[in-house]
N, C-alpha and C positions, 0 to 999 in steps of 0.2 A: 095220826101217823104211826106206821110201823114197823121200824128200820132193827129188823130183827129180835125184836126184842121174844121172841119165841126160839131166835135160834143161840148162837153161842155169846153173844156182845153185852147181851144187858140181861143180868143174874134176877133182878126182880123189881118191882115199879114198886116206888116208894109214894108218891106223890101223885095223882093221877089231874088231867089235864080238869075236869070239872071241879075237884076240891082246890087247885089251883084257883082257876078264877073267881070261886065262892068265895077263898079267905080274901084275895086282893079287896074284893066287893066289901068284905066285913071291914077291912084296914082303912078302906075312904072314908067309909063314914065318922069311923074314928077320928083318923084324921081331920078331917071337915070338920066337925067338932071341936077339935083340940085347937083348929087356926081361923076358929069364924071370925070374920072383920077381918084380918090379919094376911097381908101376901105373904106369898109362899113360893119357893122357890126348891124345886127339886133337882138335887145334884145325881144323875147316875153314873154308875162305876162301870166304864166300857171292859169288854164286851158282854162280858155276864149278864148285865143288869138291862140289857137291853130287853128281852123280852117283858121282865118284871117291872120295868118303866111304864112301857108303852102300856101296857095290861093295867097296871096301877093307875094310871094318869086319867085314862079312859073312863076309871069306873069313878073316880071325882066330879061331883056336880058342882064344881067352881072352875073360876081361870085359878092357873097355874101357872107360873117360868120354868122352863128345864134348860138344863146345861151338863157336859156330860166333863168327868175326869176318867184318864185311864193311867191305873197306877197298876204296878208287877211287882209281886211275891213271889212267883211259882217259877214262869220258864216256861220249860218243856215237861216239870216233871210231877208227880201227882200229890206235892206235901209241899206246906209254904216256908220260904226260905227266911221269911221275916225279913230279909231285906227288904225297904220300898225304892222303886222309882218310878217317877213320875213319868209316862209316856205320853201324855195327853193334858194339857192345864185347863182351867176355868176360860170362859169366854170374855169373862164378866167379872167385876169388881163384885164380891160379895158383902163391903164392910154396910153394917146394920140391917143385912137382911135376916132373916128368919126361913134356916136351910135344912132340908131333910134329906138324907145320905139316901138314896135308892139303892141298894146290896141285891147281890142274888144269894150268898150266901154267908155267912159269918161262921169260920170254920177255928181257927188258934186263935184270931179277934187281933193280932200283929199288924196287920195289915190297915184293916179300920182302923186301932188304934189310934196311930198315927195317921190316918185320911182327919179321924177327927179333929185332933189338937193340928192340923196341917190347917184348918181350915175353920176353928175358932181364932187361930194367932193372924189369920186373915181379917180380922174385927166382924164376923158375923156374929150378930144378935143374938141368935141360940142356932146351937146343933143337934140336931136329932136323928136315930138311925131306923130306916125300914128296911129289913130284911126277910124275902123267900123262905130263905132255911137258915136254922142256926142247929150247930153242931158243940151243946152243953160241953160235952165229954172231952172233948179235941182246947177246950179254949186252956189257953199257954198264959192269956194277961186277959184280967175283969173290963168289960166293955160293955157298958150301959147300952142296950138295944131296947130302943120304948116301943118298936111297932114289930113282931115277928109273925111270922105268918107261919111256920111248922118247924120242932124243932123233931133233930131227925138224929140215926144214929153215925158213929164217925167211918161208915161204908165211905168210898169214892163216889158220890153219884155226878151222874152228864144227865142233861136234856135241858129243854126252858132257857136257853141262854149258857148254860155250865158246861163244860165241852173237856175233853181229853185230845194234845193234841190238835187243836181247834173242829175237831168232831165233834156231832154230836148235839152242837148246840141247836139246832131245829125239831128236834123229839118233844112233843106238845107234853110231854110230862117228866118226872122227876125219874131216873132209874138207876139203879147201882150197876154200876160197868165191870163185869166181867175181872177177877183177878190175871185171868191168863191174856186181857189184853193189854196189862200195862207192867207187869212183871217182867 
């Protein structure tokens, strides 16, 4: 897909649609590894983490459960407020399951933070986090991520699920959006 990213909206492609699906590919195996015998239960973070779900889930050669939360730091605006609230809950009772946090990005780690200890005080078995991107430089509080797939710099970036605005989000790759479109 290519929604301008040659003209003024998206400064430069960070992440490109094929190293995308490679590293998800790399993270299953992992994964599958790290929960052979063991169900597994995938929690994603609406709406972000929808593309990085589905793409993750797929490249798994095991059954899976997914369930999705959707929790808000941002708004409208392009930097996390650290506030959470919860827009969306679990479907499911999670106590003694064995849950992995689906993220699209881990940017101040506020946010997660508190998804996780939200959601260990829930009695699940273990917590663990996969995330798309993580942003080292931007994190505010230390947030244990055991599965990352690219750590990138603290640019804006939309596509893959990550939207500005709720734009954006369908651009089959990772791109840093334009200062003059959110200034």
């Amino acid at each position: 897909m290519n929604l301008n990213t040659s003209g003024t909206d998206i400064e430069s492609v960070v992440v490109t649609q094929d190293q995308i699906q490679a590293r998800l590919a790399e993270l299953a195996v992992q994964v599958e590894k790290d929960y052979a015998g063991r169900d597994l239960l995938l929690i994603g973070v609406l709406k972000g983490a929808v593309m990085t779900m589905a793409d993750f889930s797929r490249s798994l050669q095991r059954h899976v459960e997914m369930d999705w939360m959707a929790v808000s730091s941002y708004g409208s605006g392009t930097k996390s407020s650290g506030v959470v609230r919860i827009l969306k809950d679990l479907d499911r009772d999670i106590t003694g399951r064995e849950v992995v946090i689906v993220e699209d990005i881990v940017d101040t780690g506020l946010t997660l933070a508190w998804l996780k200890s939200n959601l260990e005080s829930r009695g699940a078995k273990s917590v663990e986090i996969l995330t798309l991107l993580r942003k080292p430089d931007a994190a505010k509080v230390s947030v244990d991520v055991k599965y990352v797939g690219f750590d990138i710099p603290t640019e804006f970036v939309v596509g893959y699920g990550l939207d500005f605005n709720e734009k954006y989000r369908n651009l089959d790759f990772i791109g840093v959006l334009a200062k003059h479109m959110y200034s």
